[in-house]
C-alpha positions as CSV (number, residue, x, y, z in Angstrom):
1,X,80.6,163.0,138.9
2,X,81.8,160.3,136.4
3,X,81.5,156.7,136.7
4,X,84.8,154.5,137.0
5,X,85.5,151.6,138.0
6,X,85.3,150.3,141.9
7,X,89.0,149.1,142.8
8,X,87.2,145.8,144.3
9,X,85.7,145.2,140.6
10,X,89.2,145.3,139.2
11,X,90.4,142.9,141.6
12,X,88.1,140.7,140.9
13,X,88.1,140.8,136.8
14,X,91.7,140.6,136.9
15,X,92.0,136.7,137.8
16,X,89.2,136.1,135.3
17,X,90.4,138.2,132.3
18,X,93.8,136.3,132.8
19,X,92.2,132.8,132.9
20,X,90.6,133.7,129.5
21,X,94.1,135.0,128.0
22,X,95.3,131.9,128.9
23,X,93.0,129.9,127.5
24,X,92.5,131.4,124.5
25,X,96.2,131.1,124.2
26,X,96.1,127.3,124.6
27,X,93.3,126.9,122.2
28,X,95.7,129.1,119.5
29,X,99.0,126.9,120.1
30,X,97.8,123.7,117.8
31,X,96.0,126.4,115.4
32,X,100.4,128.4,115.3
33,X,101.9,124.9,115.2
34,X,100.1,123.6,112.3
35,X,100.6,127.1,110.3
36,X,104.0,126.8,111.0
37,X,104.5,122.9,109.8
38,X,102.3,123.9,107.0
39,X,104.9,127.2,106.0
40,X,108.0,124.1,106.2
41,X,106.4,122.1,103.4
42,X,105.8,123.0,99.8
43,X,103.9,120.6,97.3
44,X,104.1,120.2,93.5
45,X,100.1,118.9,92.1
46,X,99.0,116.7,89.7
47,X,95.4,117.8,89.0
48,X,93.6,115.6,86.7
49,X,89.8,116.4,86.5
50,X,88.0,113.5,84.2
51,X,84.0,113.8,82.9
52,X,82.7,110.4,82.8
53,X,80.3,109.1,80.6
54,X,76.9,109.7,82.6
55,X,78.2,113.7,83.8
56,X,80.1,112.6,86.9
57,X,82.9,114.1,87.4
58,X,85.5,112.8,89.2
59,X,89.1,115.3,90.4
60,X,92.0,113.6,91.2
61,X,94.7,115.5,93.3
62,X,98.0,113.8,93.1
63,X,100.3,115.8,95.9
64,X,103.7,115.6,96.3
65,X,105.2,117.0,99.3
66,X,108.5,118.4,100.2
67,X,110.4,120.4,102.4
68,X,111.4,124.2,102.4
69,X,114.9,123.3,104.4
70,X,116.5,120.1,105.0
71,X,113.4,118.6,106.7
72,X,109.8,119.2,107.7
73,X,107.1,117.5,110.1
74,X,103.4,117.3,109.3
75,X,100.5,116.7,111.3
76,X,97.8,117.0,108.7
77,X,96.7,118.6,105.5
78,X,94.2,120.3,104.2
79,X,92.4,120.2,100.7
80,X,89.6,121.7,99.0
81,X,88.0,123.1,96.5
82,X,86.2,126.7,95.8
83,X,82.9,126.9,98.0
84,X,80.7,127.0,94.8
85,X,80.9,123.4,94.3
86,X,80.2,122.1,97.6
87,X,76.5,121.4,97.4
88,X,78.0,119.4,94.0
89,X,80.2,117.1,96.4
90,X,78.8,113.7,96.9
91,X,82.3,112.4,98.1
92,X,85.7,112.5,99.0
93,X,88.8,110.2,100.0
94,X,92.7,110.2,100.3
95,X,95.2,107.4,100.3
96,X,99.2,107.3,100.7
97,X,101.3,106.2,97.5
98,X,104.4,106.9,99.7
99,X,103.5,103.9,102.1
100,X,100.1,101.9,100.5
101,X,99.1,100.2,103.6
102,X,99.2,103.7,105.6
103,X,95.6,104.6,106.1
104,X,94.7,108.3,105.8
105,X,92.1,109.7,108.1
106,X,89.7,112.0,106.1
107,X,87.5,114.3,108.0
108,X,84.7,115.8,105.4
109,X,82.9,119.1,105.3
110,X,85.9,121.1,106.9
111,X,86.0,124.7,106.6
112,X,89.0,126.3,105.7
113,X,91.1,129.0,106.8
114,X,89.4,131.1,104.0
115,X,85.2,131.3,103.9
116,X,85.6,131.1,100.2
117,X,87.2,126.8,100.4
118,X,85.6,124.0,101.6
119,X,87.0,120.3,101.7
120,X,88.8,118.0,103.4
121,X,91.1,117.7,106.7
122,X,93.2,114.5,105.8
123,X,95.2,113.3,108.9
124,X,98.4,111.1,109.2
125,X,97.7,108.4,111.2
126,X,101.6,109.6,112.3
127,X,103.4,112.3,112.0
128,X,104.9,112.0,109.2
129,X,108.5,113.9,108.3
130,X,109.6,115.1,104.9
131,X,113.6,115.6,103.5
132,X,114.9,116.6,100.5
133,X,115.6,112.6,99.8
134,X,112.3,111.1,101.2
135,X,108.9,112.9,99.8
136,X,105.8,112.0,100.6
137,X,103.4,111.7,97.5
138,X,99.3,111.2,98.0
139,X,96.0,111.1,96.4
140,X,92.9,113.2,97.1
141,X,89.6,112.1,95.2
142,X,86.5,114.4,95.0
143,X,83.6,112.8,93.2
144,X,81.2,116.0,91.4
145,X,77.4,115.7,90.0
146,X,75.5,118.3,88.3
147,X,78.3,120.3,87.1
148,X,77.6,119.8,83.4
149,X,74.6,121.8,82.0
150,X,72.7,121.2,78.6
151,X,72.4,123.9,76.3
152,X,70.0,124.4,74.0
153,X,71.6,123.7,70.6
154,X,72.1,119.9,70.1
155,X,74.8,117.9,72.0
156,X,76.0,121.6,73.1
157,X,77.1,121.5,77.2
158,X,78.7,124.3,79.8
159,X,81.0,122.3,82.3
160,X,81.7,124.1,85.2
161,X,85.1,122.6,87.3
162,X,87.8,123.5,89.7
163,X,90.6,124.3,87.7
164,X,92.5,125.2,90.8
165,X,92.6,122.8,93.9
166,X,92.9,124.5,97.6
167,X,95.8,123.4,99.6
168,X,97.1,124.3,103.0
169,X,100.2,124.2,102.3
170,X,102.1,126.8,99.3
171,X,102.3,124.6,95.9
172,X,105.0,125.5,93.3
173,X,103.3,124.1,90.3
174,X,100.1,123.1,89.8
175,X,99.4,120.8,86.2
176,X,95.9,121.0,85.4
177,X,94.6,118.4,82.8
178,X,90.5,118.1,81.9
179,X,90.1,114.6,80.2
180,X,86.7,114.8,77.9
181,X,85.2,112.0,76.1
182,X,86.7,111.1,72.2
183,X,85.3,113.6,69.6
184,X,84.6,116.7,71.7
185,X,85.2,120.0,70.7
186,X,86.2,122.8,72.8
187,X,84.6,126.3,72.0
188,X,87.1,129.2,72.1
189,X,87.4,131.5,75.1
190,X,86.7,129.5,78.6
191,X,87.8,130.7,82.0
192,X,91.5,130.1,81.3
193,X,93.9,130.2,78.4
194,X,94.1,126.3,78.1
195,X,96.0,124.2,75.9
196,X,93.9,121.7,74.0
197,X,95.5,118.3,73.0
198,X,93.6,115.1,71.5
199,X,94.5,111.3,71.8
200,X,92.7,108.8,69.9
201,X,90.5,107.9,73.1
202,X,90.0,111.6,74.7
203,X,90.6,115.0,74.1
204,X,92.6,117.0,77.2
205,X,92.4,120.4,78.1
206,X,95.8,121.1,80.1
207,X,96.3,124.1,82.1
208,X,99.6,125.1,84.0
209,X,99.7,127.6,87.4
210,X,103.2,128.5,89.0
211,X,103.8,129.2,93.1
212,X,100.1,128.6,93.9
213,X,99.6,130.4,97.0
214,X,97.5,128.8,100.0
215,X,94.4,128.3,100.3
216,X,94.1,130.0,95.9
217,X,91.7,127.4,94.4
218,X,89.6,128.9,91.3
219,X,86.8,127.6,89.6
220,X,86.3,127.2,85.4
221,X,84.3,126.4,82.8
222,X,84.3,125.6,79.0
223,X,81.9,125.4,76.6
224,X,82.0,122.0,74.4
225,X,80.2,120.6,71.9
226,X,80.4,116.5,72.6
227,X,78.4,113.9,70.0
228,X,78.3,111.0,72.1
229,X,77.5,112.2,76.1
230,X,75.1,110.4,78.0
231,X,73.9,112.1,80.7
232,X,72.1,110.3,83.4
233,X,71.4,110.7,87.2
234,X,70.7,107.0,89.1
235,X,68.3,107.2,92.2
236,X,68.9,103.9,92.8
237,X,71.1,100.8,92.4
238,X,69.3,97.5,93.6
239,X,72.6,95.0,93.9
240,X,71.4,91.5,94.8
241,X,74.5,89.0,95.6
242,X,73.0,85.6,95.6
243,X,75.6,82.8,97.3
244,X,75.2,79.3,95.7
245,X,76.5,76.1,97.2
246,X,77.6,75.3,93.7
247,X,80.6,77.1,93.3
248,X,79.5,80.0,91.8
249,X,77.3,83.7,92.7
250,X,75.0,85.0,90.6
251,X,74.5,89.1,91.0
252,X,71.6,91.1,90.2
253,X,72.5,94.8,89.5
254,X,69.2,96.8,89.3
255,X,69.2,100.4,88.1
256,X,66.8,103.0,88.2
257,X,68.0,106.2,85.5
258,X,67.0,109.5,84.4
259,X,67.7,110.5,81.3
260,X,69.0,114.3,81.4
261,X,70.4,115.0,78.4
262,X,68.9,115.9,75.4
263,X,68.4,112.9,73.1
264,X,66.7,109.5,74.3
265,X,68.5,107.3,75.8
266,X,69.5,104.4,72.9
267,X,71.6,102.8,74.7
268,X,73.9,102.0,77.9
269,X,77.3,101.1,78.9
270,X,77.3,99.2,82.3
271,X,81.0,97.9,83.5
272,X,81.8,94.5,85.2
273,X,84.1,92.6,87.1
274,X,86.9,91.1,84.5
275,X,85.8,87.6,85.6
276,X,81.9,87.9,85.3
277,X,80.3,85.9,82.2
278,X,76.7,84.3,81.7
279,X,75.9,88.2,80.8
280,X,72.2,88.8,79.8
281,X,70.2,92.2,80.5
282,X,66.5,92.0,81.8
283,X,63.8,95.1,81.0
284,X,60.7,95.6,82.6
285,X,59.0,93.3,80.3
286,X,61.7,91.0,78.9
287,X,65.2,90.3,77.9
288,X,67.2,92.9,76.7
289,X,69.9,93.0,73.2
290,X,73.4,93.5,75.0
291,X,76.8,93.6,73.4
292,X,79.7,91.9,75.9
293,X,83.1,93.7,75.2
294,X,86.3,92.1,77.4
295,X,89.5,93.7,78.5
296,X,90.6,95.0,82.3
297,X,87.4,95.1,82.7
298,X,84.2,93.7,81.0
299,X,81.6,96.3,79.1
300,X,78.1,95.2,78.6
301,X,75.8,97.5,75.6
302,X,72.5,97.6,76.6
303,X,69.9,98.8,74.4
304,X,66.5,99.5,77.1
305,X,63.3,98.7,75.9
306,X,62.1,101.7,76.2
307,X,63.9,105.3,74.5
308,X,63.5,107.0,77.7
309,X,63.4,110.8,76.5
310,X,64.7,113.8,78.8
311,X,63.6,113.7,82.7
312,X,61.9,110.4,81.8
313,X,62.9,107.0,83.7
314,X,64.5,103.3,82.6
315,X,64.5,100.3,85.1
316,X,66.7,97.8,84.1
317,X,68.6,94.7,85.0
318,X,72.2,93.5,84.4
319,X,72.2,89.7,85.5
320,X,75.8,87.8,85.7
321,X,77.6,85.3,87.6
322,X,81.5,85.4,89.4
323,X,83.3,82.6,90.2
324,X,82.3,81.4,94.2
325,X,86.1,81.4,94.6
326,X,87.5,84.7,93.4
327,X,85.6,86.2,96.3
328,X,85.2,83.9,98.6
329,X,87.4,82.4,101.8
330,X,87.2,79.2,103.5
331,X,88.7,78.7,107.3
332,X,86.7,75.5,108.5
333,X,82.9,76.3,108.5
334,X,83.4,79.7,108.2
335,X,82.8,81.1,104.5
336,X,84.2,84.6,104.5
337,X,82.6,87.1,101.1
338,X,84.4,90.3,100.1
339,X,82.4,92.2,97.6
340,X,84.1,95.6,96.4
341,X,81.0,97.6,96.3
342,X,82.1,100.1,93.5
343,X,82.3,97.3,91.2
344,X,80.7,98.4,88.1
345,X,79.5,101.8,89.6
346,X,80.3,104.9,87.2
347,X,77.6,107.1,88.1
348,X,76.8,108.5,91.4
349,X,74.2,106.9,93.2
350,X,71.6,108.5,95.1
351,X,71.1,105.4,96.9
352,X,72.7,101.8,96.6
353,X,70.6,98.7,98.0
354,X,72.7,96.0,98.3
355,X,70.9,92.3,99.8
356,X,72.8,89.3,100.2
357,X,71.6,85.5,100.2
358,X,72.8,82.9,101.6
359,X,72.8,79.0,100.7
360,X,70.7,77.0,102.3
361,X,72.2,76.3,106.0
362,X,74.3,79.4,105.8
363,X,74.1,81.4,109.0
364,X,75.4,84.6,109.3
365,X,78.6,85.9,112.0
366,X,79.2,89.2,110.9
367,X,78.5,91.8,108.7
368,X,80.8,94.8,107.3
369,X,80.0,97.9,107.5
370,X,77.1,97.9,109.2
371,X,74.2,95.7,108.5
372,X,70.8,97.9,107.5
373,X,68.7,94.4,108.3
374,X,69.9,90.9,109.3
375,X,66.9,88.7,108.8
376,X,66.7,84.7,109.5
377,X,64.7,82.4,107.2
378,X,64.0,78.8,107.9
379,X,67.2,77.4,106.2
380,X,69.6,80.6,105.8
381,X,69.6,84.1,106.2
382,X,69.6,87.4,104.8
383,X,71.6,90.5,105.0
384,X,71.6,94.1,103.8
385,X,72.9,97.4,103.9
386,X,72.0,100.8,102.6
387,X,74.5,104.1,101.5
388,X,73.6,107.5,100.5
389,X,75.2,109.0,97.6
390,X,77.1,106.1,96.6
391,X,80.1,107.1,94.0
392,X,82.6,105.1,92.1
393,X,85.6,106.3,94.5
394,X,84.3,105.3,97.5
395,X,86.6,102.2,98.8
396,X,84.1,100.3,100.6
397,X,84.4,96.4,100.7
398,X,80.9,94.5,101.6
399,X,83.1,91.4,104.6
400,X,80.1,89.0,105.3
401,X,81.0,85.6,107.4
402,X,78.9,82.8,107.5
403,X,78.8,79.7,108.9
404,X,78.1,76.7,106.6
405,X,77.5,73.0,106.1
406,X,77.3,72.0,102.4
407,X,75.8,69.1,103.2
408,X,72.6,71.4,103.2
409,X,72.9,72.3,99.2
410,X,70.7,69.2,98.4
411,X,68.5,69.4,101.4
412,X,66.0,72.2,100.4
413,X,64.9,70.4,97.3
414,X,64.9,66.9,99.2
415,X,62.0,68.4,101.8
416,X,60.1,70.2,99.2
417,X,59.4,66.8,97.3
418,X,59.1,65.1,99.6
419,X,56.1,67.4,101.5
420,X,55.0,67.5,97.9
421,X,55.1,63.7,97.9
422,X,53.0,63.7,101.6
423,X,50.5,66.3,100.1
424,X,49.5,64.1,96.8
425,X,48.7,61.2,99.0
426,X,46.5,63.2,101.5
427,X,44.7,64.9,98.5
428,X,44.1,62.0,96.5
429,X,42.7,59.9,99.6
430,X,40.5,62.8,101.0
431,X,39.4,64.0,97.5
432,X,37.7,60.5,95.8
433,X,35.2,61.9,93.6
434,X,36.4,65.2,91.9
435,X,33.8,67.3,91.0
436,X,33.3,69.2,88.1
437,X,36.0,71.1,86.5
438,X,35.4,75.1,86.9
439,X,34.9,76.5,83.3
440,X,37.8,78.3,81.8
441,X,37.4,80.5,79.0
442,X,40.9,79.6,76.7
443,X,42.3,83.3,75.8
444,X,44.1,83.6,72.2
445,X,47.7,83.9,72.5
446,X,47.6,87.0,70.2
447,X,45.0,88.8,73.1
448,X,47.6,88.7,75.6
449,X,50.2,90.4,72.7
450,X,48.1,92.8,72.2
451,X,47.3,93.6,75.3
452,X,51.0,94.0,76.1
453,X,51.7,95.9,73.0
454,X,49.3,98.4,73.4
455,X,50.2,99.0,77.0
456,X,53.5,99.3,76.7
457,X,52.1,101.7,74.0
458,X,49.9,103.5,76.2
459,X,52.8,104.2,78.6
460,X,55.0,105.8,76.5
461,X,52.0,108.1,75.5
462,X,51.9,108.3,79.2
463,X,56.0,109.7,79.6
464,X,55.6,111.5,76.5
465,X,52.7,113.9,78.2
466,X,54.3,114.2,81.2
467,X,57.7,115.6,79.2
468,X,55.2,117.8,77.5
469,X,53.4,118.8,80.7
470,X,57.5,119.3,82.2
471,X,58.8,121.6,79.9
472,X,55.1,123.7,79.9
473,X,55.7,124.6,83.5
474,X,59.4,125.4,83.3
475,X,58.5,127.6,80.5
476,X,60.3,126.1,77.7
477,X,57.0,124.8,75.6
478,X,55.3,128.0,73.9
479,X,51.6,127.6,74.9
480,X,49.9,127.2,71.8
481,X,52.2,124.0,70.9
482,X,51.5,122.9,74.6
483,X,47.9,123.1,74.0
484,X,47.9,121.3,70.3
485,X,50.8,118.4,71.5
486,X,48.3,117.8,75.0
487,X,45.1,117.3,72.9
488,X,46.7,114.9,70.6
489,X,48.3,112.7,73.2
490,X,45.4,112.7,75.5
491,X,43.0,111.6,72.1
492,X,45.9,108.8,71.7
493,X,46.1,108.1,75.1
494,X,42.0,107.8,75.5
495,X,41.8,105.6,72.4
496,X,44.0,103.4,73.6
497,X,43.0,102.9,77.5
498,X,39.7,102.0,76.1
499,X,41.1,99.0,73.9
500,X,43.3,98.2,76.8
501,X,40.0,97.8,79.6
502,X,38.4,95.9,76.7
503,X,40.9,93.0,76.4
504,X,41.4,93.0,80.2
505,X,38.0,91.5,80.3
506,X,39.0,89.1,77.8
507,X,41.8,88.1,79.3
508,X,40.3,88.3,83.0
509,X,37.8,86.0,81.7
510,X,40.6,83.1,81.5
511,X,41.0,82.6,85.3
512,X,43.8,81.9,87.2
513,X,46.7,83.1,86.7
514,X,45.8,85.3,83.9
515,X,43.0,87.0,86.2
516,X,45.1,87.4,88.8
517,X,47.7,89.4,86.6
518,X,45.1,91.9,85.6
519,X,44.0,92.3,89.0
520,X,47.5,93.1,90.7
521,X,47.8,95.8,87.4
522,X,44.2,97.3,88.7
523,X,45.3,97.6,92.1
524,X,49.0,99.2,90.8
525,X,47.0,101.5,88.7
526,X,44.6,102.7,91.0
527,X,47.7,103.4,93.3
528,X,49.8,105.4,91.2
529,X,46.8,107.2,90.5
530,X,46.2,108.1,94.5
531,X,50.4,108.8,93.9
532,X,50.0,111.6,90.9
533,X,47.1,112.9,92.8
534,X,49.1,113.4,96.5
535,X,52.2,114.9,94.6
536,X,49.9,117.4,93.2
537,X,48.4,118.3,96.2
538,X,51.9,118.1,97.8
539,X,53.2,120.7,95.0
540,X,50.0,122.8,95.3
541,X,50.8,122.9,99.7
542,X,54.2,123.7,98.9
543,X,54.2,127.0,96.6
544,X,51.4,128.4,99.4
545,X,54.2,127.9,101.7
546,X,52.3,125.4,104.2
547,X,55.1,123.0,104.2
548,X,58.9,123.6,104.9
549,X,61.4,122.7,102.0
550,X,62.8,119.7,104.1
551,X,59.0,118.2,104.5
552,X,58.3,118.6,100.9
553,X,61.6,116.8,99.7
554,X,60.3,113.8,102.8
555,X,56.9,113.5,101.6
556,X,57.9,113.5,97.7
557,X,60.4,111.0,98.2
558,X,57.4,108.4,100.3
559,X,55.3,109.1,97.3
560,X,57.6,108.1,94.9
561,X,58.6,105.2,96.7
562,X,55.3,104.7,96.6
563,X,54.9,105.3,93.3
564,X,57.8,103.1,92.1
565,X,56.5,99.7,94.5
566,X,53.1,100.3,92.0
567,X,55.0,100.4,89.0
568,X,57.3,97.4,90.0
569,X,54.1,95.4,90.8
570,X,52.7,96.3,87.0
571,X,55.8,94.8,86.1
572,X,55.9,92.2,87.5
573,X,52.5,91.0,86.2
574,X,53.2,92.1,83.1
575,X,56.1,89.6,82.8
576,X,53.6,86.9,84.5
577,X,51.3,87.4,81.5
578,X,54.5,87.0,79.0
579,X,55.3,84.1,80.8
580,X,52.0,82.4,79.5
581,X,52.5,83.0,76.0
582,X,55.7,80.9,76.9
């Protein structure tokens, strides 16, 4: 006998099956509505794709909208890019040219109708409606990292890009244009059949689609050959904003590169605020040669101490002042600070730092966006705040209020001298005999020179054998020349760390200051050594498959941190000991 269904059974599925139709029918209605709006409107695109001098590369979408009929309404709108580039996002952002002071709602990391887009749900704050006399016009911004690859003939690179952006709506022209840097030439063949055009500042590749369908972005590449690319990632941008009572604020814009490209890194281009003077550039040891250009903005030349070769890393710092009252608002007591924080960014930023300090007496009110750490002192206080993947398109405005007396500019140095004053007297009434002065062994000037010569020496032996070390693992170096380069850098690198221990004792032998310098390098040393020696084992733990991806990328990023505190502390007494040369 066969089975069937039980007439009670049917009567019972029936209500339930009927509930779900209905609300699957409910969840579908916005999903129809929007498809429909979205068939109403067509859009003409402007997309302008620009490498920038470092390899970010920044797309800018500039989308007119009109309507099919007489009018259209639109909710929202979708745009993207082909899925390949995702993991290359770092950012995205829209704003209205139509009506400036709109602001767009931008939801990230949306998947599109089609598994083959990703990118970016912007919403209008209000419906917005579209007629053959009133378009609507706005700006999509992606910001792109690792899309250019170095090849191995010199100054030879493969860009990848989206040629083709991904809209939700159908576009009936799409005008591509790739800005590259002045001097580049363009291989033949690439992706497309592009027109190339040169300026005397950049050379454009332009590409033209007609009736771009929804939802039909495409990816491209070219092959260039460009003499003057730099090509750098930052892991970290240290901005200090230091508030004065004296009508200025004096910024300290710290950068931690890589250099990926090919040749050392000679020199840098770091941009400023139009109104920033009393330029000067700090290295690891001492001041750096910089070259001040002004227009728009202002362009500061660096050249690093150091020619940091490929995968090897420069610390340096751009020091500069802005007038107190450019950036600065004043409503009784209350000091207001807005601080664009993409000023002078133009790479993307794995991870910006930015501290502010206050004048003495200053108290803080409020801090925008969120504050990372609000700390007290005795006489002001101190804020920060922390972003990931940082890019030159972000819009974000540091809004710090305070509340503060300048009555309390002088005050600071008023106590100090006069506890200073209070501590003399107490000393020289409790101390009436001295005794005898502790013996101090004077250390030639030309000691601690060479001391600093052959150590900054001895660590570019040091980046040099890790390059080597670098491209022997990824199979680049043939063994033989591994081998040969190793044993000559590590009889260099032997040589010289036994002249270095030797003057250390000299110069320990001088006391004070200079003794504790050489100490605080000991300590840094013999912590970057415990470093090398916990990312090995960390490496080792990771290709036995002991350790998850996501717990080796944690623990490598403590251990540089770690790494990078030592090497700041060497620093720093290396520019103590420079100091006492005067």
């Amino acid at each position: 006998m066969g089975m069937g269904w039980c007439p009670l059974t049917r009567m019972r599925l029936t209500p339930i099956l009927a509930f779900l139709i209905v609300l699957l029918a409910i969840q579908l209605v916005p999903v129809c509505h929007a498809q429909a709006e979205e068939l109403k409107v067509v859009a003409k695109v402007q997309h302008y794709i620009q490498l920038e001098d470092g390899g970010l590369v920044i797309v800018n979408d500039t989308i007119t909208l009109f309507p099919v009929g007489e009018e259209a309404t639109l909710h929202e709108l979708l745009v993207g890019i082909p899925i390949e580039f995702r993991e290359n996002t770092l950012y995205a952002t829209a704003r209205s040219i139509t009506e400036p002071s709109q602001r767009l709602l931008v939801e990230g990391d949306v998947k599109m109708w089609d598994e083959n887009f990703y990118g970016v749900r912007v919403r209008f704050p209000e419906p917005i409606t579209i007629t053959r006399w009133s378009k609507y016009k706005l700006i999509v911004a992606f910001a792109l990292t690792g899309l250019v690859s170095v090849e191995e003939e010199e100054n030879h690179y493969f860009i990848r890009f989206p040629i083709l952006p991904s809209l939700s709506v159908n576009a009936s022209l799409c005008n591509v244009t790739l800005q590259l840097p002045s001097g580049t030439t363009v291989a033949p063949g690439g992706s497309h059949s592009m027109n190339i055009t040169w300026a005397a500042e950049n050379v454009f590749v332009r590409y033209l689609r007609e009736n771009l369908g929804r939802f039909s972005g495409e990816g491209g590449w070219v092959r260039t050959i460009i003499p003057r690319l730099t090509l750098v990632e930052c892991r970290a941008l240290e901005r200090k904003i230091a508030l004065t009572g004296y009508g200025y604020i004096q910024v300290y814009d710290t950068y931690q590169l890589v250099n990926l490209g090919q040749n050392p890194l000679e020199n840098l281009t770091v941009i400023l605020p139009p109104d920033a003077h009393a330029i000067h550039g700090r290295g690891v040891i001492g001041d750096l040669e910089v070259s001040v250009t002004r227009d728009d903005v202002v362009e500061v030349l660096l050249i690093p101490e150091a020619k940091a070769s490929r995968g090897q890393v420069t610390k340096f710092t751009v020091i500069y002042q802005l007038p107190f009252k450019n950036y600065v608002e004043r409503v009784g007591d209350v000091y207001t600070l807005r601080f664009p924080l993409n000023s002078g960014v133009r790479w993307g930023v794995e991870e910006l730092r930015v501290k502010v300090t206050l004048p003495n007496g200053a108290r803080i009110i409020k801090v925008e966006p969120e504050a990372h750490f609000v700390s007290g002192g005795v006489f002001s206080d101190t804020a920060g705040i922390r972003i990931q993947d940082f890019t030159p398109i972000h819009d974000v405005t540091l809004t710090l209020s305070c509340r503060y007396t300048p009555i309390w500019a002088p005050l600071h140095p008023t106590l100090w001298a006069a506890l200073l004053t209070i501590v003399a007297y107490g000393v020289a009434y409790a101390v009436r005999v001295p005794g005898p002065p502790a013996p101090i062994v004077p250390v030639p000037p030309e000691t601690i020179r060479r001391f600093l010569r052959l150590y900054d020496k001895r660590e570019a032996v040091l980046r040099e054998l890790r390059a080597v070390e670098e491209e022997a693992r990824r199979g680049r170096l043939p063994r033989s020349k591994y081998r040969t380069r190793r044993r000559r850098l590590e009889a260099e690198l032997g040589k010289l760390s036994k002249e270095i221990e030797q003057l250390k004792e000299t110069i320990r032998e001088g006391g004070g200051r200079l003794a504790d310098a050489i100490r605080s390098i000991e300590m840094a040393e013999a912590e970057l050594e415990e470093v090398e020696a916990g990312i090995r084992r960390l490496r080792v733990r990771y290709r036995r498959r002991e350790i998850s991806s996501a717990t080796y990328r944690r623990l490598l990023r403590d251990y540089e941190k770690r790494g990078e505190k030592a090497r700041v502390a060497i620093d720093e007494a290396l520019l103590r000991l420079r100091e006492e040369l005067g």
